[in-house]
C-alpha positions, -999 to +999 in steps of 0.1 A: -325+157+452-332+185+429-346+206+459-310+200+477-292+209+445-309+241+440-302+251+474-267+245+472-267+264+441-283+298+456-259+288+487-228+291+463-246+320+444-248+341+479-213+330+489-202+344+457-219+374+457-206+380+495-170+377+483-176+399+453-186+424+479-161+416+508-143+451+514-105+444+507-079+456+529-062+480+498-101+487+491-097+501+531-066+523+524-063+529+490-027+538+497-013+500+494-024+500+456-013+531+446+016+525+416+037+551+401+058+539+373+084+563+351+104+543+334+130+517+354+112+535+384+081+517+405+065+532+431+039+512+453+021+511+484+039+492+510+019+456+514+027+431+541+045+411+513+073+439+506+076+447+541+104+411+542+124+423+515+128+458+522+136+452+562+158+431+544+174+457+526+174+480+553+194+459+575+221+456+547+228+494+551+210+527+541+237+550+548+275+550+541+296+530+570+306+554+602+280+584+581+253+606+596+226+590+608+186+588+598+159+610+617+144+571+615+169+552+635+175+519+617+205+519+628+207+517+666+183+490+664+200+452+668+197+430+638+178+408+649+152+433+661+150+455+631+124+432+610+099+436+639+109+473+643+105+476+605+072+465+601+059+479+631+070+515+620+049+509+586+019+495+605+016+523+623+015+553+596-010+527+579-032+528+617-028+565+615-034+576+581-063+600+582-072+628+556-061+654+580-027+638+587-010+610+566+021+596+555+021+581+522+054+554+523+057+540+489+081+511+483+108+522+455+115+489+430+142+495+404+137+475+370+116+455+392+135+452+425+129+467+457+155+495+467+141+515+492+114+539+504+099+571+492+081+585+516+051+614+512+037+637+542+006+660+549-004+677+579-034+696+573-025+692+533-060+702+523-055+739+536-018+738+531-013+720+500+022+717+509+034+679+510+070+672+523+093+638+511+114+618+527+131+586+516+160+562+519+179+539+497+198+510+495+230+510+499+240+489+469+214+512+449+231+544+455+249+566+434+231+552+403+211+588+399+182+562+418+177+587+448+172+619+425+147+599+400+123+588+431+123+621+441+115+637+408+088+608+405+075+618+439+076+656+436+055+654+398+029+635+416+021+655+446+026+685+421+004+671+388-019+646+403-024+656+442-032+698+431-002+705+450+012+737+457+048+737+474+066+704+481+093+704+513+126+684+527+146+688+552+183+672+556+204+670+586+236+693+567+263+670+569+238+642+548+259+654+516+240+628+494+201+639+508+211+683+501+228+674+468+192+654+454+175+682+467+193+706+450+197+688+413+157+681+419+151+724+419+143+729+456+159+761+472+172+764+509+141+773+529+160+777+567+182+761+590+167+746+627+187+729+652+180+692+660+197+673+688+213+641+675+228+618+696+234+644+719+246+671+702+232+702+683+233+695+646+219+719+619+189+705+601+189+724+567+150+727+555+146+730+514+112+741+498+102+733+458+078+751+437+060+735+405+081+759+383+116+747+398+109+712+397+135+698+374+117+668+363+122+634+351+131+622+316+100+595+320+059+603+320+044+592+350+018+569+347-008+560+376-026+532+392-049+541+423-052+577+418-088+580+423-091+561+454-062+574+467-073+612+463-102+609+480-088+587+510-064+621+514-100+642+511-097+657+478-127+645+454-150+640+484 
């Protein structure tokens, strides 16, 4: 008897000691528990449990009725589609997040509830060390100064805690709300290109933002994740 009990024991001791060792999958890519928190402002990795709500959210409306519409195009996809489309499109920066190319979405929660997506880019970053943001946000959450704070948030990150250098956006022109954050956040006009949209040539106005002109947000950042999440993006290595 005793002989079975120890070996259950040492059984339950190695089980443990697997699970206490078992690589997670936010230990895998650091990016899903990265937190950023100013204030009312949260920014997270996107995990599978967010991904519900903010498809959610999305198919409420990210844009004013009959406006311009999203390089990402929510929009044209049916309703019923867009929570598969949603979480397919997140799945797949995850699968192809590497050091030399990565996209950093981060879900945005306001005083604890999901209202969109700030999104962080770099291609080649560690020669670069130029990041570029994109982001959307929820209808019912905008004009609430929400959209300029996440971007202040995001832009003192890459800029204090990512050794970054310049930080870009780009706007189709006629997305009044999108050129007006970038503009109160301190970036300056930085070229126009011409995208086709729906058929027709639209000007895509292209913004750049150095540490100097960041106007920055009333709140300190604070960080969970950093460590992990530097070297996944090779810095630290």
């Amino acid at each position: 008897m005793n002989g079975a009990m120890s070996m259950t024991a040492k059984a339950s001791t190695t089980a443990k000691a697997q699970a206490d060792t078992a690589t997670t999958v936010e230990a895998a890519l650091p990016l899903l528990s990265l937190r950023i928190t100013a204030g009312p402002i949260e920014l997270q990795g996107i995990t599978d449990d967010l991904l519900g709500p903010l498809a959610d959210l999305a198919a409420e409306g990210i844009g004013s009725p009959g406006g311009p519409p999203f390089l990402t195009p929510w929009k044209t996809e049916p309703s019923q589609d867009l929570p598969r489309f949603f979480a397919q499109y997140y799945w797949q920066l995850r699968a192809d997040f590497s050091p030399g190319r990565w996209t950093a979405p981060l879900a945005v929660l306001w005083d604890g509830e999901p209202a969109g997506v700030q999104e962080l880019f770099g291609d080649k970053y560690l020669v670069s060390r130029t990041t570029e943001t994109g982001s959307w946000l929820a209808r019912r959450f905008q004009g609430r100064g929400i959209g300029t704070a996440m971007r202040q948030v995001i832009a003192a990150f890459a800029f204090d805690h990512l050794d970054a250098q310049y930080v870009t956006s780009a706007a189709f022109s006629d997305n009044v709300s999108s050129v007006s954050v970038s503009r109160k956040v301190g970036y300056t006009e930085n070229g126009v290109d011409i995208w086709a949209r729906e058929g027709k040539p639209v000007p895509h106005q292209r913004f750049l933002l150095s540490r100097g002109n960041l106007v920055r947000y009333e709140h300190p950042l604070m960080i969970a994740g950093l460590a992990a999440f530097r070297r996944s993006i090779g810095l630290d290595v």
